[in-house]
PQR file of N, CA, C, O and H, with PARSE charges and radii, in Angstrom:
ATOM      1  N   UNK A   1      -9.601  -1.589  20.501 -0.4000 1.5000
ATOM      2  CA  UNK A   1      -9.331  -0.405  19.720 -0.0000 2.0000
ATOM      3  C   UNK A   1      -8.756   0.660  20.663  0.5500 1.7000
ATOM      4  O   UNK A   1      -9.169   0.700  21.821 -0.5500 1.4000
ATOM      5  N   UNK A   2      -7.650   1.690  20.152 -0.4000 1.5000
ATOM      6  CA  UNK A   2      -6.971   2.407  21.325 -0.0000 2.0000
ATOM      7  C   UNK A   2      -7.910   3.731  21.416  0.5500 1.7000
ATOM      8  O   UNK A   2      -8.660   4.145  20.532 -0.5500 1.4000
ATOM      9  H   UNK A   2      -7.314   1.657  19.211  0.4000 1.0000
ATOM     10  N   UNK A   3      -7.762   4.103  22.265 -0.4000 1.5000
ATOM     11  CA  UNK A   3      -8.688   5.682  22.704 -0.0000 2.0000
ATOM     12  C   UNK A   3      -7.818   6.576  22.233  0.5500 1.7000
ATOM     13  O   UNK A   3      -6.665   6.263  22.530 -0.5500 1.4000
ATOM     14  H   UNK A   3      -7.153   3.767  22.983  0.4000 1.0000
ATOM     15  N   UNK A   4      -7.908   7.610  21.588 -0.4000 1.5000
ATOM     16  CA  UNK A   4      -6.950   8.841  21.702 -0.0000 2.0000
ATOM     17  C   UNK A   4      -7.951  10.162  22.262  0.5500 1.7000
ATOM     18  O   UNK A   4      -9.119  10.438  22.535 -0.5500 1.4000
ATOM     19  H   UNK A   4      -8.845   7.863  21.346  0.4000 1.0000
ATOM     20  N   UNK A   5      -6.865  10.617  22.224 -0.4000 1.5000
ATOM     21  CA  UNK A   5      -7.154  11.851  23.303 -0.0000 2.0000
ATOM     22  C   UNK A   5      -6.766  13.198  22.255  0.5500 1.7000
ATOM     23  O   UNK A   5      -6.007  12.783  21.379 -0.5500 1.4000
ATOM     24  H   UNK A   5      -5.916  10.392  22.002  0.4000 1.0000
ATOM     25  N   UNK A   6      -7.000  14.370  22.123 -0.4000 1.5000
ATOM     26  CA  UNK A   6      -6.001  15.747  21.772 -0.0000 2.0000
ATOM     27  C   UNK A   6      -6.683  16.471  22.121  0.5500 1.7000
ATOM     28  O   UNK A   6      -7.865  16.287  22.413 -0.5500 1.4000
ATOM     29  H   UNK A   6      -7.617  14.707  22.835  0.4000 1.0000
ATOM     30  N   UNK A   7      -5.732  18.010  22.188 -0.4000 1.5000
ATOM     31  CA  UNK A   7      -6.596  19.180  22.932 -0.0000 2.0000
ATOM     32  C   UNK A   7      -6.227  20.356  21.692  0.5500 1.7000
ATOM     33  O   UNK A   7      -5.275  20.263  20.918 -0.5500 1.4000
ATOM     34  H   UNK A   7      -4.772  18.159  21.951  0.4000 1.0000
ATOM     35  N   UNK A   8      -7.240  21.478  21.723 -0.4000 1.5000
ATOM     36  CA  UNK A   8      -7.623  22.255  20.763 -0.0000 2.0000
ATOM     37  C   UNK A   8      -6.653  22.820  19.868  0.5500 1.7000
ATOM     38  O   UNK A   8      -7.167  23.500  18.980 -0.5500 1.4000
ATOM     39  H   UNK A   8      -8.014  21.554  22.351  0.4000 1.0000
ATOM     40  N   UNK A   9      -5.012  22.712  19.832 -0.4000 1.5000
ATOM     41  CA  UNK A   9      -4.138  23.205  19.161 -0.0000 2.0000
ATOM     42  C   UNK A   9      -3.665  22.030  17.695  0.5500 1.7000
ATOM     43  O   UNK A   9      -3.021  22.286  16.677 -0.5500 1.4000
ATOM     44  H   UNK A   9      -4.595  22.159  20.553  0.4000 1.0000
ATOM     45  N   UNK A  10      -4.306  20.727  18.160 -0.4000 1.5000
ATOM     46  CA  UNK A  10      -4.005  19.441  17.316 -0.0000 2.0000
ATOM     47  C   UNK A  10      -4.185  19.925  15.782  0.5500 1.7000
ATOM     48  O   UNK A  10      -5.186  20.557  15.444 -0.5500 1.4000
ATOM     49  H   UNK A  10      -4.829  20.519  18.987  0.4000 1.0000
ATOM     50  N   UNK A  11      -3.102  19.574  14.834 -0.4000 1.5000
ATOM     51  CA  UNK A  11      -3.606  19.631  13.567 -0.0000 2.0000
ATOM     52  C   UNK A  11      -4.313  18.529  12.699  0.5500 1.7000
ATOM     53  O   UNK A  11      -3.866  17.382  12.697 -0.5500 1.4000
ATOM     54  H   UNK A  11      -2.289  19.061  15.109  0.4000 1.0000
ATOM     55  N   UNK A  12      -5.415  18.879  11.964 -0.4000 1.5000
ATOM     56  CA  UNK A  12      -5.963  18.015  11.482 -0.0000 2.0000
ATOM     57  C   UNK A  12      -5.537  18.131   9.936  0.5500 1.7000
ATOM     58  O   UNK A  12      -5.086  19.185   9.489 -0.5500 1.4000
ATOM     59  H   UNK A  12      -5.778  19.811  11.967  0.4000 1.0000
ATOM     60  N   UNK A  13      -5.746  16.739   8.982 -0.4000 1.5000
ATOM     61  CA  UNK A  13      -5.517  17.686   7.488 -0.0000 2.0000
ATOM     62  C   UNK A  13      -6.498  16.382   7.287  0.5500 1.7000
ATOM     63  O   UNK A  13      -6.628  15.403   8.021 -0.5500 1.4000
ATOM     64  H   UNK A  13      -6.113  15.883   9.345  0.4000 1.0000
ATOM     65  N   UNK A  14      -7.242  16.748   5.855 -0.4000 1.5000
ATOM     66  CA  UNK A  14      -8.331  16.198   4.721 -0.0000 2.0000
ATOM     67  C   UNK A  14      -7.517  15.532   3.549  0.5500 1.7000
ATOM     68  O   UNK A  14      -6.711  16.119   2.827 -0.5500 1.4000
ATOM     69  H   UNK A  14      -7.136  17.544   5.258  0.4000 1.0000
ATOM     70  N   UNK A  15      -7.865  14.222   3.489 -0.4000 1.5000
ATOM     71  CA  UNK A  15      -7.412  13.521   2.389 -0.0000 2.0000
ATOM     72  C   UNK A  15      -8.520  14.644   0.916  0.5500 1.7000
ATOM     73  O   UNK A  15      -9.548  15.215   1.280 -0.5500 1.4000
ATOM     74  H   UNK A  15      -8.519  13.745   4.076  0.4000 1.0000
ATOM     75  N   UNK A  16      -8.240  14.699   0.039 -0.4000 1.5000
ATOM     76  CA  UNK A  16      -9.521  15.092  -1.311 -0.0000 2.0000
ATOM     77  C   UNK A  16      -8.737  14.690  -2.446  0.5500 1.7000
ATOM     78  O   UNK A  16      -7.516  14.741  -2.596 -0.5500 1.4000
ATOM     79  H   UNK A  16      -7.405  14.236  -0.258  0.4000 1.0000
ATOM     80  N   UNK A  17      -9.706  14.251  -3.280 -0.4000 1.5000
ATOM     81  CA  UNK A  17      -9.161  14.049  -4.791 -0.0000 2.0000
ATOM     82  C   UNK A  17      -9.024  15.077  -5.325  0.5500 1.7000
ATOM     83  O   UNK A  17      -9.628  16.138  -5.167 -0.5500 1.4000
ATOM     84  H   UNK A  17     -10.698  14.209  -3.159  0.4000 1.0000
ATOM     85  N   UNK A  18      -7.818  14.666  -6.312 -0.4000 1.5000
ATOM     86  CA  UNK A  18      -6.722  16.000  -6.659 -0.0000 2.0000
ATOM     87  C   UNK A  18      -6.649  15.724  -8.596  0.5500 1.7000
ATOM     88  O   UNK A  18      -7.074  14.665  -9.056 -0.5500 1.4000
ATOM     89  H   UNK A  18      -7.328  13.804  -6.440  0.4000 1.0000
ATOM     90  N   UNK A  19      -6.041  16.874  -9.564 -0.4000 1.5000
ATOM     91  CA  UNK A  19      -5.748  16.443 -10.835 -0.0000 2.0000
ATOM     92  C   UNK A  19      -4.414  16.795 -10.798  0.5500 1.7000
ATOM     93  O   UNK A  19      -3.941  17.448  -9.868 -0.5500 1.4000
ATOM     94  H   UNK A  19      -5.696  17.735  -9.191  0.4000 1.0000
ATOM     95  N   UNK A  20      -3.539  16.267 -12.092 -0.4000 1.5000
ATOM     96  CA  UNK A  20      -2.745  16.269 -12.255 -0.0000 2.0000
ATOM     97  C   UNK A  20      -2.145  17.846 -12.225  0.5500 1.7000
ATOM     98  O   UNK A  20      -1.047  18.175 -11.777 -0.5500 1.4000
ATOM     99  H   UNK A  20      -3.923  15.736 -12.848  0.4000 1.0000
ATOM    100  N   UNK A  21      -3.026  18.617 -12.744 -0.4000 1.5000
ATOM    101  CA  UNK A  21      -2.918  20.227 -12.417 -0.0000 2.0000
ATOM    102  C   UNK A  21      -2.504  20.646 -11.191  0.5500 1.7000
ATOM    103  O   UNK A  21      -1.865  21.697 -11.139 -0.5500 1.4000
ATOM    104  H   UNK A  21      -3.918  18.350 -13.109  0.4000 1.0000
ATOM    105  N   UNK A  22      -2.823  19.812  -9.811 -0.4000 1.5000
ATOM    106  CA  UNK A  22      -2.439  20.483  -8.710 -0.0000 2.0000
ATOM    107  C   UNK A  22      -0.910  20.769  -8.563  0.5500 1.7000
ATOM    108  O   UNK A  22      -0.291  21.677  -8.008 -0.5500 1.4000
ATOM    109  H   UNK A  22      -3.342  18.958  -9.853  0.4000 1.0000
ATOM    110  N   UNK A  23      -0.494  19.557  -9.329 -0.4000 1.5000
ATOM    111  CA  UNK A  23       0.879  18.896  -9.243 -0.0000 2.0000
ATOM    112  C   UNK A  23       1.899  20.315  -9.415  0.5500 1.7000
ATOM    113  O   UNK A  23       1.854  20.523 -10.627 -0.5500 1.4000
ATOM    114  H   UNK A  23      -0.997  18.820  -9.780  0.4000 1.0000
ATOM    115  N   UNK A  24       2.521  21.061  -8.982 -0.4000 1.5000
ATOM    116  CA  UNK A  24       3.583  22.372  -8.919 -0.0000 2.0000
ATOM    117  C   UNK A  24       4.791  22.091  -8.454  0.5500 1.7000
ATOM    118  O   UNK A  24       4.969  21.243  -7.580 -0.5500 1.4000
ATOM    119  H   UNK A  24       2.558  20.891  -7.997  0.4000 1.0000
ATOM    120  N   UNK A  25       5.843  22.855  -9.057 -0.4000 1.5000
ATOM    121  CA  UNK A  25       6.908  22.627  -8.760 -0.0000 2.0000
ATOM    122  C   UNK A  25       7.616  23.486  -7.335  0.5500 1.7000
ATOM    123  O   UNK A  25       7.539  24.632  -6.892 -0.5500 1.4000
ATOM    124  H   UNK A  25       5.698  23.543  -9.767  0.4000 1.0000
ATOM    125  N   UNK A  26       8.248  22.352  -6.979 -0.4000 1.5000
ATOM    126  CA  UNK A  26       8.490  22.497  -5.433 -0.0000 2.0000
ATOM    127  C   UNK A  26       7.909  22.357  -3.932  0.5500 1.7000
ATOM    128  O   UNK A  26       8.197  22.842  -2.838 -0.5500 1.4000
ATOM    129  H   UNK A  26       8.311  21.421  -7.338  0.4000 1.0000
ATOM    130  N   UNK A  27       6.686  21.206  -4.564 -0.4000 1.5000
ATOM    131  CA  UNK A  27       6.065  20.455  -3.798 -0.0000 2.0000
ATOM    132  C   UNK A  27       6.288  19.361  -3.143  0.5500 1.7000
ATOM    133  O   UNK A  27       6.856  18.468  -3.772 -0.5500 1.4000
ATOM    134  H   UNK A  27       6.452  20.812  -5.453  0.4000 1.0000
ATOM    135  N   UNK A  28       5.987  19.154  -1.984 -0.4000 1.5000
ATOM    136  CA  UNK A  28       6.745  17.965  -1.097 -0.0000 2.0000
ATOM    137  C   UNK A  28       5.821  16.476  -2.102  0.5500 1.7000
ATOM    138  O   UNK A  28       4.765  16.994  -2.466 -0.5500 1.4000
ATOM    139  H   UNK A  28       5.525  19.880  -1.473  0.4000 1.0000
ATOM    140  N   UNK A  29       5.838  15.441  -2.460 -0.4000 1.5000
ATOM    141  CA  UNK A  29       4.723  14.797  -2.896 -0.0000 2.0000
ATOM    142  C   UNK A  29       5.631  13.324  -2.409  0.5500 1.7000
ATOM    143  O   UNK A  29       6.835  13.188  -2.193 -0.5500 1.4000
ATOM    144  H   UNK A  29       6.696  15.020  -2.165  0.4000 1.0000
ATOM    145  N   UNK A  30       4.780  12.580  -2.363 -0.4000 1.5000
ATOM    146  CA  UNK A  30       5.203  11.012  -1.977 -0.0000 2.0000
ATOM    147  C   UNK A  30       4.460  10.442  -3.586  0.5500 1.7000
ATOM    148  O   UNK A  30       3.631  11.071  -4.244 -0.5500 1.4000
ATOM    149  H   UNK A  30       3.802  12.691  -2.539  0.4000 1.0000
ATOM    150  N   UNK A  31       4.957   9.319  -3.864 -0.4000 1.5000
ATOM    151  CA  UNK A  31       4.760   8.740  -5.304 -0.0000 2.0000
ATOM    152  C   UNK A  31       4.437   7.121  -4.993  0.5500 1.7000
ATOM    153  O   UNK A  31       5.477   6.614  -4.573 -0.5500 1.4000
ATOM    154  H   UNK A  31       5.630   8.808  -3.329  0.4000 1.0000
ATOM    155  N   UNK A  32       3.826   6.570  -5.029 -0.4000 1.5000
ATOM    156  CA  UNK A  32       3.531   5.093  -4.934 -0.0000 2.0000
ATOM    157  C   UNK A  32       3.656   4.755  -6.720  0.5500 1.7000
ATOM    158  O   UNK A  32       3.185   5.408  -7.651 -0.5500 1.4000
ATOM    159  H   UNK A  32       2.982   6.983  -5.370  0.4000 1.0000
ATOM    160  N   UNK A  33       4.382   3.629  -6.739 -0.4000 1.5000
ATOM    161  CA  UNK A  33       4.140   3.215  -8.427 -0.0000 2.0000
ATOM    162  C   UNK A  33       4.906   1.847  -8.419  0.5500 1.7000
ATOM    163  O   UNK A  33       5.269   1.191  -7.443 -0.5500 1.4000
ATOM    164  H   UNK A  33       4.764   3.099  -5.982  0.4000 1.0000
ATOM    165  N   UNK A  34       5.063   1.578  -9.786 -0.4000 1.5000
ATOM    166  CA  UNK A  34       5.499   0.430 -10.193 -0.0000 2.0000
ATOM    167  C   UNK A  34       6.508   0.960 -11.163  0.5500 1.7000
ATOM    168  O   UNK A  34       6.418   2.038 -11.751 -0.5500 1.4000
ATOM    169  H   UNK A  34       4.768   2.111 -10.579  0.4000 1.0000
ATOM    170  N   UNK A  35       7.651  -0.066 -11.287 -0.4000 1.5000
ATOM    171  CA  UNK A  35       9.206  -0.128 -12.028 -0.0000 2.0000
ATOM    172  C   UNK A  35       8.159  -0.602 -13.460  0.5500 1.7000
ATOM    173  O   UNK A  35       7.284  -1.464 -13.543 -0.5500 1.4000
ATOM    174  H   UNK A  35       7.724  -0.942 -10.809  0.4000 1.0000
ATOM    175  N   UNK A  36       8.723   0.422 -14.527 -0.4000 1.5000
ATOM    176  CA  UNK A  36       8.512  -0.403 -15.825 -0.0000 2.0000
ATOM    177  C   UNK A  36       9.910  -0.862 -16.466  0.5500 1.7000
ATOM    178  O   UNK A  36      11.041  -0.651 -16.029 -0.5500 1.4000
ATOM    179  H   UNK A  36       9.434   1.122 -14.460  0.4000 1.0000
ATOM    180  N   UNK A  37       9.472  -1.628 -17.758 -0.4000 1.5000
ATOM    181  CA  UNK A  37      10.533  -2.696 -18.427 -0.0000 2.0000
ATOM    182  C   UNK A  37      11.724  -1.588 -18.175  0.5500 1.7000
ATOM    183  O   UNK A  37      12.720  -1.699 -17.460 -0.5500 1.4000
ATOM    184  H   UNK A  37       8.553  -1.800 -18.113  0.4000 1.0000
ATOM    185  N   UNK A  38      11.301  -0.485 -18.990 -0.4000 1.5000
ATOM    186  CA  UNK A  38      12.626   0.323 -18.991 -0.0000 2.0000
ATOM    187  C   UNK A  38      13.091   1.242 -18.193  0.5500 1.7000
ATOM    188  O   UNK A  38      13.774   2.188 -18.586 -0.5500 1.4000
ATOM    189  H   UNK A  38      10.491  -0.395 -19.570  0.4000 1.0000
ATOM    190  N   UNK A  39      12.759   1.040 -17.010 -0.4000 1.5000
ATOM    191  CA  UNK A  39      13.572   1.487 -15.893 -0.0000 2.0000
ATOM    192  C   UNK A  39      12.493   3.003 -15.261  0.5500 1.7000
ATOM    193  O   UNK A  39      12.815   3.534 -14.198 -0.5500 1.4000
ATOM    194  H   UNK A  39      12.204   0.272 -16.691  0.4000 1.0000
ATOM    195  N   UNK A  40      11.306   3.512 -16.039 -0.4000 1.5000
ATOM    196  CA  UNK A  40      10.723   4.599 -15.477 -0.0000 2.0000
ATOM    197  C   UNK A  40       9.679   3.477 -14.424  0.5500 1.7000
ATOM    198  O   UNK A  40       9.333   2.296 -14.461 -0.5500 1.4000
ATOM    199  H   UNK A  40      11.044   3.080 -16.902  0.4000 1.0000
ATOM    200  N   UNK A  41       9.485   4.555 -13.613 -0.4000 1.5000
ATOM    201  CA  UNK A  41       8.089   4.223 -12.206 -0.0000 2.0000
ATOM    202  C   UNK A  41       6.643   4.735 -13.063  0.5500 1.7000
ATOM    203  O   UNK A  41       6.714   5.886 -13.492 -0.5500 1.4000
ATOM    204  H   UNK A  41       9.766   5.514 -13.583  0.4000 1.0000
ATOM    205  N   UNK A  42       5.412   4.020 -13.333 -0.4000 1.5000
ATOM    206  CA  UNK A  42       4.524   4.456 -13.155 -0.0000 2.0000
ATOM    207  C   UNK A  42       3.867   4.958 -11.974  0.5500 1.7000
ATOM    208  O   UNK A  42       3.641   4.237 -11.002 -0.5500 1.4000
ATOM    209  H   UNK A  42       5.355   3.085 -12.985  0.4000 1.0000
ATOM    210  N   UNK A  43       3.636   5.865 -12.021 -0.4000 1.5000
ATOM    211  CA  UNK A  43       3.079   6.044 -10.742 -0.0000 2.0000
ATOM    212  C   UNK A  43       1.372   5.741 -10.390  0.5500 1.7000
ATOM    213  O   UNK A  43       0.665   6.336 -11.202 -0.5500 1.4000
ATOM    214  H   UNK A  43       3.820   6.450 -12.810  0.4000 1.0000
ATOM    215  N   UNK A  44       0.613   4.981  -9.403 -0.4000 1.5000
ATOM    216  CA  UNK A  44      -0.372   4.876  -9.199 -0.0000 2.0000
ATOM    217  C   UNK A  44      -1.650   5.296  -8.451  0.5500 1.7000
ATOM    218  O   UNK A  44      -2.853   5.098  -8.622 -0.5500 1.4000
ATOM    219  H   UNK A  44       1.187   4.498  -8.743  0.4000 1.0000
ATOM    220  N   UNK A  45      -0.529   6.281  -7.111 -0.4000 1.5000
ATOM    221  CA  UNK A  45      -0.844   7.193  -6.321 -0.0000 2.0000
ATOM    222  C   UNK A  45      -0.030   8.445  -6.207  0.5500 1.7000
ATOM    223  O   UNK A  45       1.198   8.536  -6.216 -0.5500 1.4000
ATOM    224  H   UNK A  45       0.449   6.442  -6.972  0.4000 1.0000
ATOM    225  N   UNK A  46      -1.018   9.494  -6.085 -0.4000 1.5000
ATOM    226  CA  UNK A  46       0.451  10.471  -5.664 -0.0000 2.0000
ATOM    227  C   UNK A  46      -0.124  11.234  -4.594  0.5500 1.7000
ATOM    228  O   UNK A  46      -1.291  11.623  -4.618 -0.5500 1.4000
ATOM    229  H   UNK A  46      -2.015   9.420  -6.077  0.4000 1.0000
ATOM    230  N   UNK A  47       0.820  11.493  -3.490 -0.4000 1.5000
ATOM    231  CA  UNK A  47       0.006  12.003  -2.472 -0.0000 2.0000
ATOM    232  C   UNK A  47       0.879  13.481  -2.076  0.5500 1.7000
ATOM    233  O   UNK A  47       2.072  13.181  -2.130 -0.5500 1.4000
ATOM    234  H   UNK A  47       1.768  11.177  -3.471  0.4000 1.0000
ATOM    235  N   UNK A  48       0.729  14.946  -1.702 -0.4000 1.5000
ATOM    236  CA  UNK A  48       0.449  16.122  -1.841 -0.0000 2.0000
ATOM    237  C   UNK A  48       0.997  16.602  -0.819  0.5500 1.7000
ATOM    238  O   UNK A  48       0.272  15.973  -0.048 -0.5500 1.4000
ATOM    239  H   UNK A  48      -0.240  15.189  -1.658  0.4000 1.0000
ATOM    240  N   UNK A  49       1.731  17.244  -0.057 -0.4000 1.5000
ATOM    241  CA  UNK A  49       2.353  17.236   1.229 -0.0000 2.0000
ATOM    242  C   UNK A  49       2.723  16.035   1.473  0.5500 1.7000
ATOM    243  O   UNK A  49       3.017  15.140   0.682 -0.5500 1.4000
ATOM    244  H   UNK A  49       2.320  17.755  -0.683  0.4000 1.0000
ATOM    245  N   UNK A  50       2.688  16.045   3.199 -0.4000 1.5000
ATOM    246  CA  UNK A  50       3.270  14.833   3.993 -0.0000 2.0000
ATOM    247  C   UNK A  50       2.339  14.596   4.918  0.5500 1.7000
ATOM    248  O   UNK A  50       1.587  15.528   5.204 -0.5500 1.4000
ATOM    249  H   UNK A  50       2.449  16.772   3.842  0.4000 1.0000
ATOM    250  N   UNK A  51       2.182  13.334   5.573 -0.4000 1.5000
ATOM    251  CA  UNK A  51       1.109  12.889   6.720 -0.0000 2.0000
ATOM    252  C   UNK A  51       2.363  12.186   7.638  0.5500 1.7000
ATOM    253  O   UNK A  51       3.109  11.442   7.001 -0.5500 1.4000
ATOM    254  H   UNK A  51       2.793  12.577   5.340  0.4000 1.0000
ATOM    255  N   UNK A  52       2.612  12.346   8.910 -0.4000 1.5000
ATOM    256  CA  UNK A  52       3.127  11.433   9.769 -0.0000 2.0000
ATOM    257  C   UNK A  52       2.169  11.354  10.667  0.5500 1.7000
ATOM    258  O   UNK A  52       1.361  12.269  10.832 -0.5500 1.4000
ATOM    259  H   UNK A  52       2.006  12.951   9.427  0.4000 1.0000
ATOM    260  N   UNK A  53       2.156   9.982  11.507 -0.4000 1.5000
ATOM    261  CA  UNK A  53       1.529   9.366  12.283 -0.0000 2.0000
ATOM    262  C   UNK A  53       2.499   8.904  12.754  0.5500 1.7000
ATOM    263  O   UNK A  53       3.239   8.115  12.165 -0.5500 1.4000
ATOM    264  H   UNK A  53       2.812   9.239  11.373  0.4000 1.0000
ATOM    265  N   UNK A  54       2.734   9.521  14.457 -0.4000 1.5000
ATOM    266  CA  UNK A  54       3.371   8.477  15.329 -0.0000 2.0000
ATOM    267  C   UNK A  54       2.968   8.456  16.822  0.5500 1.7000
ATOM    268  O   UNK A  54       2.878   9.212  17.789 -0.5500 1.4000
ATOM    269  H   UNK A  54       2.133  10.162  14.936  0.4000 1.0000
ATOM    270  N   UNK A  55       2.780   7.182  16.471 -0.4000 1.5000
ATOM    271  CA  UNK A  55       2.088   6.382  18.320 -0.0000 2.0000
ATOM    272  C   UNK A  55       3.256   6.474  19.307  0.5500 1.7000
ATOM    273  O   UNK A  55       4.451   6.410  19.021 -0.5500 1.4000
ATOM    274  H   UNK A  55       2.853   6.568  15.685  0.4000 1.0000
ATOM    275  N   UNK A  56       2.655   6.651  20.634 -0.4000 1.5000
ATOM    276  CA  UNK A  56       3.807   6.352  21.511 -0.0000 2.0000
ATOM    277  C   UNK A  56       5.248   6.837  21.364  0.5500 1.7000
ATOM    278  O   UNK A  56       5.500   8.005  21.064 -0.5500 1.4000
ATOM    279  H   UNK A  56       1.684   6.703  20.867  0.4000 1.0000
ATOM    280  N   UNK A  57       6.202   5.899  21.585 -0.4000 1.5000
ATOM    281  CA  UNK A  57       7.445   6.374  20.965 -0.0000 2.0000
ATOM    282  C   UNK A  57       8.091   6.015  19.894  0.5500 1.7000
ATOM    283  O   UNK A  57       9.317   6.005  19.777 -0.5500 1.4000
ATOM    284  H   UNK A  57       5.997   4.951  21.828  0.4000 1.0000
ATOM    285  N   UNK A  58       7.409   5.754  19.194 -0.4000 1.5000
ATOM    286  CA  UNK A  58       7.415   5.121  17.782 -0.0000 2.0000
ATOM    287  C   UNK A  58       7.838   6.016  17.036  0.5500 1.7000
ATOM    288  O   UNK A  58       7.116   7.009  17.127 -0.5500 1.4000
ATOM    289  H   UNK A  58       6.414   5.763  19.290  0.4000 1.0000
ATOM    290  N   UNK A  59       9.207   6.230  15.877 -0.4000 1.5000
ATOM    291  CA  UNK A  59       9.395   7.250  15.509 -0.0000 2.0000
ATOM    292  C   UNK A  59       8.304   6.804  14.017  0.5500 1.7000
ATOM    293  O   UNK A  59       7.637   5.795  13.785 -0.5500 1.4000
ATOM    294  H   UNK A  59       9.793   5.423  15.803  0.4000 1.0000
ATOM    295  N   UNK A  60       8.479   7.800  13.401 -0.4000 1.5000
ATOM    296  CA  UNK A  60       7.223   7.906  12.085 -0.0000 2.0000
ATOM    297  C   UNK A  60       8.259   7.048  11.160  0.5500 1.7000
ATOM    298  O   UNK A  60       9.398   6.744  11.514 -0.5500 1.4000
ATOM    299  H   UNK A  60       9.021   8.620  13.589  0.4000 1.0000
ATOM    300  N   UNK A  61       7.524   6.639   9.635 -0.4000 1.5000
ATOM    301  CA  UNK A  61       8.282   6.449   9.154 -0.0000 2.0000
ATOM    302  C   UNK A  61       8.920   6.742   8.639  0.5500 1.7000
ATOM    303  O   UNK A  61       8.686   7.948   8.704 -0.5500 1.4000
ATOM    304  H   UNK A  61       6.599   6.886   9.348  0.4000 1.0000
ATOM    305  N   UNK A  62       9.963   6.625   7.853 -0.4000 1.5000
ATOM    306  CA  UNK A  62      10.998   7.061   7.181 -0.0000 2.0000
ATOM    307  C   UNK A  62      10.928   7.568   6.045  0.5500 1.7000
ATOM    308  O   UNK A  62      11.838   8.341   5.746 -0.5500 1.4000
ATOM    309  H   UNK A  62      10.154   5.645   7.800  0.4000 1.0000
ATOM    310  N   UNK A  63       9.891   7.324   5.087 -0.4000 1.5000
ATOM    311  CA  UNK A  63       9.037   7.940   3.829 -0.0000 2.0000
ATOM    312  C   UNK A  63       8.200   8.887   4.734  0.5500 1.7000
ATOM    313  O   UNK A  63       7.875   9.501   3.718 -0.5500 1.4000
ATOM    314  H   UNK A  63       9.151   6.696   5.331  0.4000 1.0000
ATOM    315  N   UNK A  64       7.745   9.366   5.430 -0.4000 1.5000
ATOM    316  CA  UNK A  64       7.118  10.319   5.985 -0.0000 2.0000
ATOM    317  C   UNK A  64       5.687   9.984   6.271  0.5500 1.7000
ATOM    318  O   UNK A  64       4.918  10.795   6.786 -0.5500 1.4000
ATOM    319  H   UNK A  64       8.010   8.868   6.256  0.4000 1.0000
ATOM    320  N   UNK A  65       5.338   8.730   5.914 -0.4000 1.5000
ATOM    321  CA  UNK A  65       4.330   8.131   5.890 -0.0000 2.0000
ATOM    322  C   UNK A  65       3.572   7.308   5.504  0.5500 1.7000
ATOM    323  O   UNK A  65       2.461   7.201   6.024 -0.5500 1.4000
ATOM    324  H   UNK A  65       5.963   8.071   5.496  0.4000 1.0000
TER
END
C-alpha cells in the first residue's frame, strides 16, 4: 500500500448524500448513466463539483475524475 505524505495547505473535500434540489444551474456536475431506447441517458449517479486525483506524473483524468 503507498504512503502519502501532505502538509497543512492540502485540500480536502467530503463525499455526502445530496437531493435532487441541490442540483443549480451552472454547476460543474459529472453524470454516470445509461443510454435509453430513445437516445436520453438515465442517469444513476450524479456527482457535484469535481474530484481529481493525480499520482506521480500521472496526468488526472480526462472526465476530471
Amino acid at each position: 500500500m503507498p504512503r502519502f505524505t501532505f502538509d497543512p495547505t492540502v485540500q480536502i473535500s467530503r463525499q455526502a448524500s445530496g437531493a435532487t434540489s441541490d442540483l443549480k444551474d451552472n454547476l460543474t456536475v459529472t453524470i454516470i448513466g445509461t443510454r435509453q431506447a430513445e437516445g436520453s441517458i438515465k442517469a444513476t449517479a450524479i456527482q457535484i463539483g469535481g474530484t481529481t486525483i493525480s499520482i506521480g506524473n500521472q496526468p488526472p483524468p480526462a472526465n476530471g475524475g
